[in-house]
C-alpha positions as CSV (number, residue, x, y, z in Angstrom):
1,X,-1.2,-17.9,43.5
2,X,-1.6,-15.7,40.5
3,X,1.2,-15.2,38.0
4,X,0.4,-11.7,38.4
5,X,-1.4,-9.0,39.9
6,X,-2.5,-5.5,38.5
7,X,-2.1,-2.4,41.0
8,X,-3.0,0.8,40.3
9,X,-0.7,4.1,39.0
10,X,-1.1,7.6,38.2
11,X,0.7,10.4,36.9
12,X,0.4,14.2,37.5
13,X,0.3,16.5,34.3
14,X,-0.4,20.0,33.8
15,X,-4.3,18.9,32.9
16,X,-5.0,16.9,35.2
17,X,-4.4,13.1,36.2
18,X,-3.5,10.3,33.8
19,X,-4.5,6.5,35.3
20,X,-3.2,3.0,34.9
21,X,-2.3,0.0,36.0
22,X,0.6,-1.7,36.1
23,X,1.0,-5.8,35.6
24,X,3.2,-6.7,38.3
25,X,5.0,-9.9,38.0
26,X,4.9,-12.7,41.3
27,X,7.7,-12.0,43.4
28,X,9.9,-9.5,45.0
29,X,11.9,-7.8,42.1
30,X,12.9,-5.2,41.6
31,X,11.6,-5.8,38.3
32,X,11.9,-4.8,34.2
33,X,8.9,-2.5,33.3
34,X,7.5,-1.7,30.0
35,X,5.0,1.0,29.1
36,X,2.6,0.1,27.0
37,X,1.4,2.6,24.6
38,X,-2.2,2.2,22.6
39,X,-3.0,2.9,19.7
40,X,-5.3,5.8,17.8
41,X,-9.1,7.0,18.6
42,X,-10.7,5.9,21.4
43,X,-8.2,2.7,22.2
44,X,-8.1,2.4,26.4
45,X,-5.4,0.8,28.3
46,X,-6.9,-2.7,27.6
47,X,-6.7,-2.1,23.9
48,X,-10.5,-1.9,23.5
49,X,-12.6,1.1,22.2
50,X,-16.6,1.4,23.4
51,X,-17.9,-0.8,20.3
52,X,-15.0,-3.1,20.3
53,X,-13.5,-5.6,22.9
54,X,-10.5,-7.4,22.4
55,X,-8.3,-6.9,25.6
56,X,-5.2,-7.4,23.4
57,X,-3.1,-5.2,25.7
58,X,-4.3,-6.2,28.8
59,X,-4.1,-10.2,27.7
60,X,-0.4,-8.6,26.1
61,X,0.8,-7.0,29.6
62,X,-0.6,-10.3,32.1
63,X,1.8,-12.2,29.0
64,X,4.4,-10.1,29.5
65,X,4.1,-10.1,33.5
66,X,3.9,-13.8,34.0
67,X,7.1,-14.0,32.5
68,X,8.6,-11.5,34.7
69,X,8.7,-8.1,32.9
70,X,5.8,-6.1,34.3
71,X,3.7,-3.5,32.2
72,X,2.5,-0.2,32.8
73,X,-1.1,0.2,30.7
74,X,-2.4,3.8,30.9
75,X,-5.5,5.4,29.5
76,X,-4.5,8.5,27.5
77,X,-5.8,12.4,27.8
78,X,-9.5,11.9,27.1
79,X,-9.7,8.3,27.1
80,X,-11.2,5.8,29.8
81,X,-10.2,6.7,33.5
82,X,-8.2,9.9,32.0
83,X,-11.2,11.1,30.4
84,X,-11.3,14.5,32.6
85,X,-7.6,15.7,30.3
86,X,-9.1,15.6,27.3
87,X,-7.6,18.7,25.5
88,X,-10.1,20.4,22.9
89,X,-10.0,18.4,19.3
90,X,-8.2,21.5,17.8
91,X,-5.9,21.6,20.6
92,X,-4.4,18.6,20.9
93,X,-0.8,17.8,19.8
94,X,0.8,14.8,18.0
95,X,3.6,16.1,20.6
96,X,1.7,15.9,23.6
97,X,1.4,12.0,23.6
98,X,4.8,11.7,23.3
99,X,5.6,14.0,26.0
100,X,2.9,12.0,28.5
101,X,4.7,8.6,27.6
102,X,8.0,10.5,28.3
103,X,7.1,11.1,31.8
104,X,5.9,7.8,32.6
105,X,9.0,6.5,31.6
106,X,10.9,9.1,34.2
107,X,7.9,8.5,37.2
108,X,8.6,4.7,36.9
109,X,12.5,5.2,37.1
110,X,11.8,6.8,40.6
111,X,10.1,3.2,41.4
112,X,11.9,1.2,43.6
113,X,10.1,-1.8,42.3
114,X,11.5,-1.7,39.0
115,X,15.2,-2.1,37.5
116,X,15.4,-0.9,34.1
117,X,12.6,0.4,31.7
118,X,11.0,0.7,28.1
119,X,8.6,1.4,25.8
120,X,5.9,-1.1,23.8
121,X,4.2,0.7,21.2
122,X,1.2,-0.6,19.5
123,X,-0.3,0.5,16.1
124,X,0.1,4.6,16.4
125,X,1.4,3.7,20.0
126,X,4.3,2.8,18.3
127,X,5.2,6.0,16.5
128,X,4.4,7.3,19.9
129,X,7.0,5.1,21.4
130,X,9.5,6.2,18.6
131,X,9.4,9.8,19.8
132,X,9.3,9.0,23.9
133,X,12.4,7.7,23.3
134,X,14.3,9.8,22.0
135,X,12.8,12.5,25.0
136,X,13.5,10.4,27.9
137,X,16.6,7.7,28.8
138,X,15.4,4.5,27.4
139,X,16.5,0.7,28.1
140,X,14.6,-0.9,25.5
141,X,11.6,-0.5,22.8
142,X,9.3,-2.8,21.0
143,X,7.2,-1.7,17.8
144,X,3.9,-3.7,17.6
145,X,2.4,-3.3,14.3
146,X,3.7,0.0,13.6
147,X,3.7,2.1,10.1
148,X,7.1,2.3,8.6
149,X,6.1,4.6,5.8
150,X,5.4,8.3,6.3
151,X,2.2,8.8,7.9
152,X,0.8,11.3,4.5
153,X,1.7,8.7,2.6
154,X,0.3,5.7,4.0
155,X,-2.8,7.6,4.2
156,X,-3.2,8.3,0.4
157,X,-3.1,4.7,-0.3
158,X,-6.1,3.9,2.3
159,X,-8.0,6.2,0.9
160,X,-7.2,5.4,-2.7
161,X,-8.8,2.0,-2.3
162,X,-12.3,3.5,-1.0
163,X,-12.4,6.7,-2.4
164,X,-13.8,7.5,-5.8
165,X,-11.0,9.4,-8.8
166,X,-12.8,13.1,-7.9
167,X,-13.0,12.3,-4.1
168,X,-9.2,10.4,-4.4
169,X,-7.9,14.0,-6.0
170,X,-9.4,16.3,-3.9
171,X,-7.8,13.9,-0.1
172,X,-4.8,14.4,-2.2
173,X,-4.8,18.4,-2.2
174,X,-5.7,18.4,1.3
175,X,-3.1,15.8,2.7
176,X,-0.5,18.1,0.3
177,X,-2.0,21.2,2.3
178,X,-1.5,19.8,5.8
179,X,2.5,18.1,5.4
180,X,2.7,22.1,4.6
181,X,1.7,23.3,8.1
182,X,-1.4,24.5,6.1
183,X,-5.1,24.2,7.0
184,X,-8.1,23.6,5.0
185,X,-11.1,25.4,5.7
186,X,-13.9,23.8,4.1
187,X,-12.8,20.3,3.0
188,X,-15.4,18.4,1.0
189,X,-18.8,17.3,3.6
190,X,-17.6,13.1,2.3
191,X,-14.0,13.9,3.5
192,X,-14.8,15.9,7.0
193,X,-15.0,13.2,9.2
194,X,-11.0,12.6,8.8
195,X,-10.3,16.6,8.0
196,X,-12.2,18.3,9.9
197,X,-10.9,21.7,11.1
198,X,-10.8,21.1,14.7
199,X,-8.5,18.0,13.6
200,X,-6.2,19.4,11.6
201,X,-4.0,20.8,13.8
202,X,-3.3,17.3,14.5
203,X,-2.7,15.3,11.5
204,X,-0.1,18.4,10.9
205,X,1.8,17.6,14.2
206,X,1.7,14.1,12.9
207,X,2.1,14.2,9.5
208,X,5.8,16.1,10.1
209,X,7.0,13.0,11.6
210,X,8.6,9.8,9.0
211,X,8.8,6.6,11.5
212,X,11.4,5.3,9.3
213,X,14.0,8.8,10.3
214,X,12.4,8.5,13.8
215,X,13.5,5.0,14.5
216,X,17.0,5.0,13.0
217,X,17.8,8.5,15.6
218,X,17.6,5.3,18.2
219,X,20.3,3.9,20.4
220,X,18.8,1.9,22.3
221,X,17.5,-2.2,21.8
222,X,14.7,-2.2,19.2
223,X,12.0,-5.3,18.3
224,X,9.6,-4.5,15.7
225,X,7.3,-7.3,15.7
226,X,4.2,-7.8,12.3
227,X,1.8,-10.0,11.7
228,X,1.1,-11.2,8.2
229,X,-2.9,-11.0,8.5
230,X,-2.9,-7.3,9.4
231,X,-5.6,-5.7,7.3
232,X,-4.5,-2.2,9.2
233,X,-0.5,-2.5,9.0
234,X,1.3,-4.3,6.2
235,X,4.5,-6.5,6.4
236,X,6.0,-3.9,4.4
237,X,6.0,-0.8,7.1
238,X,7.9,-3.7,9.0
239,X,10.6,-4.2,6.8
240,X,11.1,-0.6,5.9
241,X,11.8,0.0,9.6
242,X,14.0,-2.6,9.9
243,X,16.2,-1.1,7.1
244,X,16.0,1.9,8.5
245,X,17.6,0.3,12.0
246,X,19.4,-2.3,10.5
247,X,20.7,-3.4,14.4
248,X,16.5,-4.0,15.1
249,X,15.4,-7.5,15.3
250,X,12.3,-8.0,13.2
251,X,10.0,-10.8,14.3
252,X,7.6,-11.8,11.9
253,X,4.4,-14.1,12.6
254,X,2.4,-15.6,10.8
255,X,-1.3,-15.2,10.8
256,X,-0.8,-12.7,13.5
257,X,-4.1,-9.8,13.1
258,X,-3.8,-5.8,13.9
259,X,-5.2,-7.4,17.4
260,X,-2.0,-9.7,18.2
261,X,-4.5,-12.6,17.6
262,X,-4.2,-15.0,14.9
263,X,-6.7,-14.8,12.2
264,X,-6.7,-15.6,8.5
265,X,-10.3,-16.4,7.8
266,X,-13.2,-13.0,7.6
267,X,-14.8,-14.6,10.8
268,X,-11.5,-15.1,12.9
269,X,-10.7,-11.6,11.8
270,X,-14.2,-10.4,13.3
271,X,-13.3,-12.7,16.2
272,X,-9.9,-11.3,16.9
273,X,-11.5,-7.8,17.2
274,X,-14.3,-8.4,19.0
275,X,-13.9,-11.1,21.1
276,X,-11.5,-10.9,24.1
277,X,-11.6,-14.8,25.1
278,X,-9.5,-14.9,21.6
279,X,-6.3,-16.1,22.8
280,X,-3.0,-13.5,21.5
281,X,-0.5,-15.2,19.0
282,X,1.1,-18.1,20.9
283,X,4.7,-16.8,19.4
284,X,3.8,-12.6,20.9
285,X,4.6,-13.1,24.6
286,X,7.2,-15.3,23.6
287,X,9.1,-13.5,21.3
288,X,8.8,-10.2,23.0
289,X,9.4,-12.0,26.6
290,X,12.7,-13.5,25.0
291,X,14.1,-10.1,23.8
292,X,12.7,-8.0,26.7
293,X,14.5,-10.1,28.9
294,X,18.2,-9.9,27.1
295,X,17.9,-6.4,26.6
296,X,16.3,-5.2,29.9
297,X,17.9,-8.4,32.1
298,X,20.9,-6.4,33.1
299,X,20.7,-3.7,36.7
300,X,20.0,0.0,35.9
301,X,23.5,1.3,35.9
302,X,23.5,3.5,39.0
303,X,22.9,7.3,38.9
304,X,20.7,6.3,36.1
């Protein structure tokens, strides 16, 4: 018999219908659920995009269910089975994935089949994760490779290491511009596939939000979890969250990728991407498993 099995699940918002599945552990439960939060562009519930395969959620939440503690995976608005919510570009809201992970949270405290119940971010899942939280009763929260430094800020120091001095300036005015609330018209044609107007909006509604304030509002049970081969998220953004919730258990692992795989070499990094039968990090499901089931082990108070 399978450790696991994975059934479908939907939710009802005021777009439309968002789709998932949910890794249901072997037995009768009720059980501790988790919901699994992707990360930016086109990233499914699997943790894939169309030109790259990895299935790091979907290998993360059959982990995570074989050990008891089932997972909710969802596509987000405009992505994979949920494609029909997708918003217009210059309508959609930093705010508005928050508020779908919000009510997954609530629809799966309904579920009999489930005790108590939290949030796994991954990448910009995890910021997501930071604000569900706080919108929605919360039992528990993991942060998988999530930025610790304000998202304006992390962003200048991507782009200084690709962009020339003239092109380096002008991001600068324009990432100034939008922590104001302010749009930019006619950014430079190099820079408009990240500024583009119909963006904007966006990167405003995200740019207002510091992960390091976000996570210290928490009450609840917090792992932030980093690998040290992350080419996306350094072991910094790691430790400043953790100073920032100093009762947060930080779980570092070594030669852990941005994909939850190891990888220290350019080719296992390509591998870990791109190539699902990639294994994750031995220590992931096992670290995460161990604190999932401490902080989530206990019944759901009644009324709750």
């Amino acid at each position: 018999m399978p450790p696991s099995s994975e059934q479908a699940i939907q939710l009802e918002v005021r777009v439309g219908i968002l789709y998932g599945v949910v890794d249901l552990p072997r037995g009768t439960g009720p059980f501790p659920v988790m919901v699994s939060i992707a990360g930016s562009g086109p990233t499914d519930r699997d943790g894939n995009q169309p030109r790259l395969k990895n299935d790091s959620l979907k290998l993360l939440g059959q982990g995570l269910a074989a050990q008891g503690i089932a997972v909710l995976r969802y596509d987000r608005r405009g992505i994979g089975q949920s494609r029909k919510t997708a918003p217009k570009e210059e309508d959609l809201r930093f705010d508005m994935l928050a508020d779908d992970a919000a009510a997954w949270v609530k629809l799966l405290r309904q579920d009999k089949r489930f005790s108590r119940v939290g949030i796994i971010g991954h990448s910009e899942g995890a910021l997501v994760a930071l604000l569900a939280a706080q919108r929605t009763p919360t039992d528990a929260l993991v942060s998988l490779a999530g930025a610790g430094r304000s998202i304006p800020l992390a962003l200048r120091e991507q782009l200084k290491k690709n962009l020339s001095k003239d092109l380096q300036e002008k991001s600068d005015k324009i990432i100034d511009e939008l922590t104001a609330g302010r749009t930019v018209p006619d950014p430079p044609r190099q820079l408009a596939a990240l500024f583009r107007p119909s963006v904007q909006p966006f990167l405003i509604s995200k740019f207002k939000y510091d992960p390091a304030k976000e996570i210290a509002k928490l009450k609840m049970p917090v792992l932030i979890v980093q690998g040290t081969t992350d080419p996306q998220t350094p072991l910094e953004d790691a430790k400043v969250l953790a100073a920032a919730k100093q009762d947060a258990k930080l779980v570092v692992i070594e030669g852990m990728t941005h994909t939850l795989k190891k990888a220290a070499t350019q080719i296992e990094q390509f591998k870990a991407y791109f190539d699902p039968s990639v294994p994750l990090a031995p220590e992931l499901v096992k670290e995460v498993a161990a604190f999932l089931k401490e902080a989530l082990g206990k019944p759901r108070p009644r009324g709750s």
